[in-house]
C-alpha positions as a printed Julia matrix, in Angstrom:
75×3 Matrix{Float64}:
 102.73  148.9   166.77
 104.48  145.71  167.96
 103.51  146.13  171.51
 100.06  146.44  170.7
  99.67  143.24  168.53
 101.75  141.86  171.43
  98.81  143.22  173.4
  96.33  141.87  171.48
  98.09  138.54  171.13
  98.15  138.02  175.02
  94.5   139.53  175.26
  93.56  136.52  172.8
  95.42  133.91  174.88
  94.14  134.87  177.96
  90.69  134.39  176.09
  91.26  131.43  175.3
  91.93  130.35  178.63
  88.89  131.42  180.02
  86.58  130.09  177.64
  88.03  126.91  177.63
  89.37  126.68  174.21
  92.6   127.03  171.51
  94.15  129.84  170.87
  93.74  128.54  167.02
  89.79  128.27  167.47
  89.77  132.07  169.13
  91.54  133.37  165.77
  89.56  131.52  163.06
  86.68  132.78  164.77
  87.57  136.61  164.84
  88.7   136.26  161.48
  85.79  134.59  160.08
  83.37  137.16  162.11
  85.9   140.0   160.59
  85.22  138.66  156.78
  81.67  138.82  157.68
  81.48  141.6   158.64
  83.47  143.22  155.95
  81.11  141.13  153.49
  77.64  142.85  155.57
  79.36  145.94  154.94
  80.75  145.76  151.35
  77.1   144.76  150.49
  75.4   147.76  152.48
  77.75  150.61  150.37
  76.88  148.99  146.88
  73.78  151.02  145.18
  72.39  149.37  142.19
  72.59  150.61  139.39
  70.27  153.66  138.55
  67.78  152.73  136.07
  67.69  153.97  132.21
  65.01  156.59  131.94
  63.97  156.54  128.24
  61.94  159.61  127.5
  61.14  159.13  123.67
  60.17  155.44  123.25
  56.83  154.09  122.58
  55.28  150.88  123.36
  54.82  148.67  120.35
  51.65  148.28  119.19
  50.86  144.77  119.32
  52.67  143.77  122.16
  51.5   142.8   125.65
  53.6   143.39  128.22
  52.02  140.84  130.58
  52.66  138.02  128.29
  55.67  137.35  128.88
  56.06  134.34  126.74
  55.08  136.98  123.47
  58.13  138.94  125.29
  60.33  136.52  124.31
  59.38  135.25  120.89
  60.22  138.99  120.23
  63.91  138.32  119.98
């Protein structure tokens, strides 16, 4: 396991080198495309909520749904 993140360490070095910048700028920038891409992915796997299903209710008489200022005053 060390090797490899020794590995890895040199890979990110050498990458560095060739494009010219720190080795500090090359690690900020995987990590901040590595929370981003956790985020995308986080956000992709959450389903909303499933919605109540109410099978008895009734509508009250009186009330119009597209007003919604009525809606309100209802509280």
């Amino acid at each position: 396991m060390l090797e490899e993140a020794e590995r890895d360490f040199e890979k990110a070095k050498k990458l560095a080198a060739e494009c010219n910048t720190s080795l500090t700028r090359i690690l900020e920038d995987s990590l901040r495309l590595y929370l981003a891409e956790e985020r995308a992915r986080r956000h992709r796997s959450r389903r909303p909520p499933p919605l109540p299903i109410l099978s008895h209710v009734k509508p009250v008489a009186g009330v119009d749904l597209d007003d919604t200022s009525a809606l309100l005053e209802l509280e």
